[in-house]
C-alpha positions as CSV (number, residue, x, y, z in Angstrom):
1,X,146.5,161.3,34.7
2,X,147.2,159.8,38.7
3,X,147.2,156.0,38.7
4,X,145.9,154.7,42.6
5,X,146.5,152.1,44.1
6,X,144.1,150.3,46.1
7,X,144.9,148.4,49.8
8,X,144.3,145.2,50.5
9,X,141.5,144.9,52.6
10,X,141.8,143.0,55.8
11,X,138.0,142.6,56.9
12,X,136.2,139.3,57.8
13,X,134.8,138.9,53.8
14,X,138.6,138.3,52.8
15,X,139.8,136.8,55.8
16,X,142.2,133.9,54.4
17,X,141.6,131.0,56.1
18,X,144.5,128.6,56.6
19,X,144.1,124.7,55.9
20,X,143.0,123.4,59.6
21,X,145.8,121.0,60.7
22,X,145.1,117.3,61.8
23,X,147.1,114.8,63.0
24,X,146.1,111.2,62.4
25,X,147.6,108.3,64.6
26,X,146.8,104.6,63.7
27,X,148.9,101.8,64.9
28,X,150.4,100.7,60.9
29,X,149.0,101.1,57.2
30,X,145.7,99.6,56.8
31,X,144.7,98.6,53.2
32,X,140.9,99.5,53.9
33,X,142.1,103.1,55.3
34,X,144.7,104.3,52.5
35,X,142.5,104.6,50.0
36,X,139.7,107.4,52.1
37,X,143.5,109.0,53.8
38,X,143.8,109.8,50.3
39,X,140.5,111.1,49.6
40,X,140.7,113.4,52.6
41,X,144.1,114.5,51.6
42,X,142.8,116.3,48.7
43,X,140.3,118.3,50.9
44,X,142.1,121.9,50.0
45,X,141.4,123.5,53.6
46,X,142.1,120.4,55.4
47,X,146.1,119.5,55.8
48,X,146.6,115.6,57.0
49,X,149.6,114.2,58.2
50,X,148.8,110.3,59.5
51,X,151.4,109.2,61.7
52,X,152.3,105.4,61.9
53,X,153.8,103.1,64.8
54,X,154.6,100.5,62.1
55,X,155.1,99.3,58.5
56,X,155.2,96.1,59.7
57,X,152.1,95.7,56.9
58,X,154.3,97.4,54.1
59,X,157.3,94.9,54.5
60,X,154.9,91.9,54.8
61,X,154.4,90.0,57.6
62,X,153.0,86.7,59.5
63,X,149.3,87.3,60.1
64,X,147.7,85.1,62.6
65,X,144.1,85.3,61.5
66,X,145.0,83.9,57.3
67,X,147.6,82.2,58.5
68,X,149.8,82.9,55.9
69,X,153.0,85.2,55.1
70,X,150.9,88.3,54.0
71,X,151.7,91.4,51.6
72,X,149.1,93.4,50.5
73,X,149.0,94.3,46.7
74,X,147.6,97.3,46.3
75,X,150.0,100.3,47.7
76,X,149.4,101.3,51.0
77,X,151.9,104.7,50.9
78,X,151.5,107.6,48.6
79,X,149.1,110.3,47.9
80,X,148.9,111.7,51.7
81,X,151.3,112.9,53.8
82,X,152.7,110.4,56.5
83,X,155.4,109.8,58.9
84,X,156.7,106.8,60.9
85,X,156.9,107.3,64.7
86,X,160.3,106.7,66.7
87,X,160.1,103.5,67.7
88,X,160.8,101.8,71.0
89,X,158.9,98.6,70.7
90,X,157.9,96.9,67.1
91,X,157.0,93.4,67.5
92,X,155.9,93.1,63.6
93,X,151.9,93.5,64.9
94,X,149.4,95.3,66.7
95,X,148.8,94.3,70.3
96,X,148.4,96.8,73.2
97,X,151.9,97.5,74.0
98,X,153.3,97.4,70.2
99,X,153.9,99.1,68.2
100,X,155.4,101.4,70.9
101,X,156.9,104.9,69.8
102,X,157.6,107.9,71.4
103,X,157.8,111.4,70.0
104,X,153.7,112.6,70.3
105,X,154.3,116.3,71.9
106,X,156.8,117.6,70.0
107,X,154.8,116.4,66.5
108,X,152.1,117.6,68.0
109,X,153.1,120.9,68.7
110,X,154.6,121.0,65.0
111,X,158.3,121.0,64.1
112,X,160.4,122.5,61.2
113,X,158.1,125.5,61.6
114,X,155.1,123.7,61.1
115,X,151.8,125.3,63.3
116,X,150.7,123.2,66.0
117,X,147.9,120.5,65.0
118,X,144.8,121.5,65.3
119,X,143.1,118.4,65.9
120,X,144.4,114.9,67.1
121,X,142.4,111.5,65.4
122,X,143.3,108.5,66.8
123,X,142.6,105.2,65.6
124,X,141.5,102.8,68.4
125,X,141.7,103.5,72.1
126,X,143.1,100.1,73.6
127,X,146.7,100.4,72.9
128,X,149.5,102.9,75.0
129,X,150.0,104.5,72.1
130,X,146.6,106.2,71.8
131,X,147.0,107.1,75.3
132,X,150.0,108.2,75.3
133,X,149.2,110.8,72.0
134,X,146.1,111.4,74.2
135,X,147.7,112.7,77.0
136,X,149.9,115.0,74.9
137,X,147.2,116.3,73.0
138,X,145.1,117.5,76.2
139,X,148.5,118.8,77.8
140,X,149.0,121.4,74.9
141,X,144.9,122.0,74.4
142,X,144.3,119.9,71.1
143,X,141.2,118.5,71.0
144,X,140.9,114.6,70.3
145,X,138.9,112.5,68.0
146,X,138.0,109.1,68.4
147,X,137.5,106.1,66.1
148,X,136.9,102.7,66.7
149,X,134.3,99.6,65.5
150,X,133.9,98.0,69.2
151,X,130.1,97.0,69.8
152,X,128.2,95.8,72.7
153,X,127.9,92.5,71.2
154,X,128.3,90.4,74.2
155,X,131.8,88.4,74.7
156,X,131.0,87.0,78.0
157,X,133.4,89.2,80.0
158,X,133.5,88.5,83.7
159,X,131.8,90.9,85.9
160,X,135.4,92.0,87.0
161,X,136.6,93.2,83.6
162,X,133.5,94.9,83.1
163,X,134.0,96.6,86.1
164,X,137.9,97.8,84.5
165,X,136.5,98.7,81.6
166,X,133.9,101.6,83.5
167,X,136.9,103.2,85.7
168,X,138.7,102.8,82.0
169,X,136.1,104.6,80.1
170,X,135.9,107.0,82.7
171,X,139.3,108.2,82.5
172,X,138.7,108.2,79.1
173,X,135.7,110.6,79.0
174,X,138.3,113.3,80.5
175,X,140.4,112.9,77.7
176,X,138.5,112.9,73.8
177,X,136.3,115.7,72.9
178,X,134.2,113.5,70.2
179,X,133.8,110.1,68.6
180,X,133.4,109.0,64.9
181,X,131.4,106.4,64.9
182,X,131.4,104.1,62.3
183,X,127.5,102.6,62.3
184,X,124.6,101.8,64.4
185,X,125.8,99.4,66.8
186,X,129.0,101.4,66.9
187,X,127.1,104.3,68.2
188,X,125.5,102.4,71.1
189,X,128.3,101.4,72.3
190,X,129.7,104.7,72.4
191,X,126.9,105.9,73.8
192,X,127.4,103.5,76.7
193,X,130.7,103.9,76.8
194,X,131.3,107.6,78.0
195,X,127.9,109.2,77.8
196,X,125.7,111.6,75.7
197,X,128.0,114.5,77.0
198,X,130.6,113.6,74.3
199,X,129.7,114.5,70.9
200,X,129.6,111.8,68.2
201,X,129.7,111.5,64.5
202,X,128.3,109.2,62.5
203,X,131.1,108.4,60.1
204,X,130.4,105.1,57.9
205,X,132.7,102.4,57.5
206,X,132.8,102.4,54.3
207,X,135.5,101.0,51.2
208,X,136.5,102.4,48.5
209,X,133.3,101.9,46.3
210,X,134.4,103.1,42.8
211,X,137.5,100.5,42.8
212,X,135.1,97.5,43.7
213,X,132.5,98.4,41.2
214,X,135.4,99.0,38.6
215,X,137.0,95.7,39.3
216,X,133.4,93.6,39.6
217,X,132.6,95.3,36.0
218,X,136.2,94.3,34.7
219,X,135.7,90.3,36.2
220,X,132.6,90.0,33.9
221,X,134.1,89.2,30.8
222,X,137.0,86.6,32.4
223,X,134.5,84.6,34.4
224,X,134.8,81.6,32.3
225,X,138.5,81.9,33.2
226,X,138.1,81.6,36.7
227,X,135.1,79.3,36.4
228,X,137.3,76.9,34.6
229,X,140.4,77.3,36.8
230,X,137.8,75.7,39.7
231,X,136.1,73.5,37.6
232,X,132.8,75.3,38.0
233,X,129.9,74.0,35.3
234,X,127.6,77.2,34.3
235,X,124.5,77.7,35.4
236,X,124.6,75.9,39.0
237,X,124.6,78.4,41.9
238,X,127.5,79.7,44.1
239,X,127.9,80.7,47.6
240,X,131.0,82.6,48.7
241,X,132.4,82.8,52.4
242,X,135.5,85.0,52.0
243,X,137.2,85.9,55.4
244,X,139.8,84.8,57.9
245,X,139.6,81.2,59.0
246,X,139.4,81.8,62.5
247,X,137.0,79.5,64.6
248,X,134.8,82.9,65.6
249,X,133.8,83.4,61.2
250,X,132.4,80.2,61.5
251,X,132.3,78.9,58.0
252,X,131.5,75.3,59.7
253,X,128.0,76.6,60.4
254,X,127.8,78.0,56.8
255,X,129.4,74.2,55.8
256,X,126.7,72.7,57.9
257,X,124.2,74.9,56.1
258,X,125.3,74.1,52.9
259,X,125.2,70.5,53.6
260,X,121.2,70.8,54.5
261,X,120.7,72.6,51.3
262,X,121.7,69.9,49.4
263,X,119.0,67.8,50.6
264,X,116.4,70.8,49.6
265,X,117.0,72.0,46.4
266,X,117.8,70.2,42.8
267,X,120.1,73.5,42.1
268,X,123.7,71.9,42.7
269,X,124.8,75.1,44.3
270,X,128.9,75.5,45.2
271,X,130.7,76.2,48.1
272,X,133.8,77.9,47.8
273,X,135.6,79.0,50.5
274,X,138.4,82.0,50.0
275,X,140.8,82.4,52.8
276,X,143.2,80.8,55.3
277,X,143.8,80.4,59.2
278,X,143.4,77.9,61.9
279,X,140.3,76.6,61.1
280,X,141.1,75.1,57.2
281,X,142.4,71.7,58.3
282,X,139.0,71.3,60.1
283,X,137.0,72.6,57.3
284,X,138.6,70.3,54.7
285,X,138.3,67.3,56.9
286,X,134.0,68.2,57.0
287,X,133.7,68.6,53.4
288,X,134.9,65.6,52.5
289,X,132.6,63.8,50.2
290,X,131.0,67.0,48.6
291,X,132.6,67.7,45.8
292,X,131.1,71.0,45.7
293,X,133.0,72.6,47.8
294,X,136.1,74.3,47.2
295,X,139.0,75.6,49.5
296,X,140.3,78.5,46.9
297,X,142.9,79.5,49.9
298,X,143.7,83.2,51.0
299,X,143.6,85.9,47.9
300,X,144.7,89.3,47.9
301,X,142.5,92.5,48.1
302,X,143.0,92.8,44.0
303,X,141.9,89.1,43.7
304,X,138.8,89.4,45.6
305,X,136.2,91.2,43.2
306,X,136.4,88.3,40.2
307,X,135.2,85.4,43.5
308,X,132.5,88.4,44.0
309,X,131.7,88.6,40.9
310,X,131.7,84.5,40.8
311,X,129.2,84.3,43.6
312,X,125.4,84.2,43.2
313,X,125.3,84.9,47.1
314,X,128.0,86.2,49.7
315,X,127.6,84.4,53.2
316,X,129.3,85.9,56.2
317,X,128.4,83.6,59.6
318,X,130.8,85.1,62.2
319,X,130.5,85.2,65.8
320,X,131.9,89.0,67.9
321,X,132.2,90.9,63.9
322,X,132.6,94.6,64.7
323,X,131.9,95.3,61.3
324,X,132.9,93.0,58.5
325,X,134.4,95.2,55.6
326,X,133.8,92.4,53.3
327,X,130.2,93.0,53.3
328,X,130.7,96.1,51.8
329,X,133.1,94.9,49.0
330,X,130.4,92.1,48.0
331,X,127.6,94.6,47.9
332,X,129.7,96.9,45.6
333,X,129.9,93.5,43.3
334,X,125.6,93.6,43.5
335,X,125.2,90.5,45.1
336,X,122.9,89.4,48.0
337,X,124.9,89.1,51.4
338,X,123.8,86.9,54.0
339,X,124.6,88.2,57.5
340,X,124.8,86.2,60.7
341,X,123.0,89.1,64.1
342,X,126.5,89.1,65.2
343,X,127.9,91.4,61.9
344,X,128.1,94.6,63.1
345,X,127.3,95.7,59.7
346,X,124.0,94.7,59.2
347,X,121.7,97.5,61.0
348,X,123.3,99.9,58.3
349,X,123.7,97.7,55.3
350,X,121.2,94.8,55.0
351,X,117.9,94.9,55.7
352,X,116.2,91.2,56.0
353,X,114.5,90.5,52.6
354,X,116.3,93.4,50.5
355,X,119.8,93.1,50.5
356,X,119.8,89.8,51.6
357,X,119.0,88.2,55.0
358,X,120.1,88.6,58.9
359,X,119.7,85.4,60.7
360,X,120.5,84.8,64.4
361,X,123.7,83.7,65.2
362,X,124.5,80.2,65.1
363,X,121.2,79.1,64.0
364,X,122.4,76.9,60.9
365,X,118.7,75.8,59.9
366,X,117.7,79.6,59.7
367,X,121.1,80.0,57.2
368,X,120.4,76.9,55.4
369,X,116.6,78.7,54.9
370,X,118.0,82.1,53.5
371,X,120.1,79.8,51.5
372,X,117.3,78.0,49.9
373,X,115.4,81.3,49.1
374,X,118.2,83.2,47.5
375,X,119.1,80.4,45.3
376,X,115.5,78.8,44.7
377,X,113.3,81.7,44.5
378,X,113.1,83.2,40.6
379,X,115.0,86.3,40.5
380,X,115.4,86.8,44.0
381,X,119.4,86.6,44.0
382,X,119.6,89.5,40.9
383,X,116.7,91.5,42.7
384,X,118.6,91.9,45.9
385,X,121.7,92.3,44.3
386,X,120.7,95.5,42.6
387,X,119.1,96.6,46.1
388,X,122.5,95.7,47.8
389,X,124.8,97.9,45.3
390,X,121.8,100.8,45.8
391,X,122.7,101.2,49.3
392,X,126.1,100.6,49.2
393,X,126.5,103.6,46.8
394,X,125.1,105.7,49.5
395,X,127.8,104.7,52.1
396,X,130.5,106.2,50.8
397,X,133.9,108.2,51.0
398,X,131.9,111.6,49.8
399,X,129.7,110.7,53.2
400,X,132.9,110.2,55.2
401,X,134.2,113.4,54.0
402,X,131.1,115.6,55.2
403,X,130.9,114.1,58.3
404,X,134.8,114.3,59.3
405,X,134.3,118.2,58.6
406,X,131.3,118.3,60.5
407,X,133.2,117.0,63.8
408,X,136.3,119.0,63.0
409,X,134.3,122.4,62.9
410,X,132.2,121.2,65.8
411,X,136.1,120.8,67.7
412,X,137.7,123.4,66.4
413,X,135.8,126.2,64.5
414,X,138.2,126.1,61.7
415,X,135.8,124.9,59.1
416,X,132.7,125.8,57.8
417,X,130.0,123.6,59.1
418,X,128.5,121.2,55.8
419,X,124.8,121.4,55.3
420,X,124.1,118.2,54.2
């Protein structure tokens, strides 16, 4: 009896395909990122490393916008690789000259012997940083993604920064290979930006859905807590505005707004108003006299589905919003979101009369009218809420996912290409 042994074969049907590298830059930890860096991480052919220029956001620090000594809650390391840049210049936030680290081609080209990356992402393209890990990436051949929410909302540049920003862009062009865009107006912008001859992706900006849907379902039964702790009386409306008080959110328009609802409905509605920054002395100073309204200060990422889960209807008035993440966190809570033009967000996530309303920005009597149907229409608020949690379960992480390995196998051929 002859035993035989039988070669491994070597053709293209068992070709082993190694995990394709990628190397993720971003300036410091970003609590609206961790959670999808995760979710990529456990892609088993993809291998992520992100590399940071900071942790100023891990040790806490002064941010400008809340105006308040900030530490996120929720843990922004763990469950993805990651490494923190050499530093040479760490001024405790993100400007375009900090953080400033050095160290790009030799990660790049792997170390401790790691492979070289296969693909470079980079966060953002306005900071040396990107441009230096730009530069080393096209000096050893890796291509580069691109990722950023800019939009050609207009800021009233002069005609001389405009003219910067082409011979910027143009540079640019020579050195990224594609572009994840993150939604319509994103796109455009792109588009304009260095051409149809670079490839783009439409990646949405999307949170992490399942924790906001699990924490607006876990609010439910502690409303009355929360109702009480604000002195809230059942059954008279609420309208949220939860953001940064900077002057550009413009929760004086939706104050303004509120003020000519009062004079229009026999509802009662609240107010309340969840953040901090330079604008909350002015605020208070408006509201005086309508005891509706309520300052409830700035609240940590943890905190904010229970004030979703509060609100009849979520307002966001801003002025220049690339996006406005928090659209996508109240949508995930089923409620109605009122968008000012101006919200990058709303070509992709509310359409006017479904998931709420898009008015044009800075027009407080059009606000104060979406106001007044939301609130005074029978079962309009609950009917666009389901419609708003509907289409926010279609912008997703699993969408993200897809689309990253679509670009990536575009770039490098080292993944399949996804069908969907």
């Amino acid at each position: 009896m002859h035993s035989r042994m039988t070669a491994p074969r070597c053709d293209s049907m068992l070709e082993v395909r190694l995990p394709v590298r990628i190397a993720y830059l971003v300036s410091h930890p970003i609590q609206y990122q961790v959670p999808l860096l995760r979710r990529i991480a456990q892609e088993p052919d993809i291998d992520l490393t992100v590399f940071y220029g900071s942790g100023f956001s891990v040790r806490g620090y002064k941010d400008d916008g809340f105006g308040v000594d900030l530490k996120w809650d929720l843990p922004l390391l763990g469950g993805y690789k990651h490494e923190f840049l050499p530093v040479l210049r760490d001024t405790g936030t993100q400007t375009v000259t900090a953080p400033l680290n050095h160290g790009f081609l030799r990660r790049l080209q792997g170390r401790n012997g790691a492979p070289p990356f296969d693909l470079l992402w980079v966060h953002g393209y306005a900071m040396v940083n990107s441009m230096a890990a730009m530069v080393a990436a096209r000096a050893l051949g890796i291509p580069v993604l691109m990722r950023s929410d800019s939009t050609l909302i207009d800021r009233s540049r002069s005609e001389l920064k405009l003219a910067a920003k082409r011979l910027f862009f143009l540079g640019l062009r020579q050195l990224i290979d594609g572009v994840l865009t993150v939604g319509s107006l994103n796109d455009a912008y792109w588009r304009h930006a260095v051409g149809d001859s670079v490839p783009r992706f439409l990646m949405p900006y999307a949170v992490d859905n399942a924790y906001f849907q699990e924490r607006s379902r876990e609010a439910a039964p502690r409303r009355a807590g929360l109702m009480a702790e604000w002195g809230i009386e059942p059954g008279r409306p609420v309208i949220l505005f939860a953001s940064k008080l900077q002057y550009r959110k413009h929760a004086d328009h939706l104050l303004e707004a509120y003020k000519l609802l009062l004079a229009r409905t026999g509802q009662r509605p609240y107010l309340l108003i969840v953040g901090d920054g330079e604008a909350r002395q002015q605020l208070e100073r408006e509201a005086k006299g309508f005891d509706g309204v309520r300052f409830c200060g700035f609240r940590n990422q943890s905190e904010l589905p229970r004030y979703f889960d509060l609100a009849t209807v979520f307002v966001l008035p801003a002025r220049h919003e690339p996006w406005g993440l928090i659209v996508n966190e109240a949508m995930n809570a089923a409620r109605p979101v009122i968008v000012s033009s101006d919200v990058g967000a709303h070509p992709d996530l509310v359409t006017d009369g479904v998931e709420g309303y898009v008015y044009p920005v800075g027009d407080v009597e059009a606000l104060a009218a979406a106001l007044h149907r939301v609130i005074d229409t029978p079962g309009e608020a609950e009917r666009m809420g389901r419609a708003a949690l509907k289409r926010i379960d279609r912008w997703d992480f699993e969408s993200d996912i897809v689309v990253l390995r679509r670009a990536v196998a575009t770039l490098t051929g080292k993944l399949p290409v996804p069908h969907k």
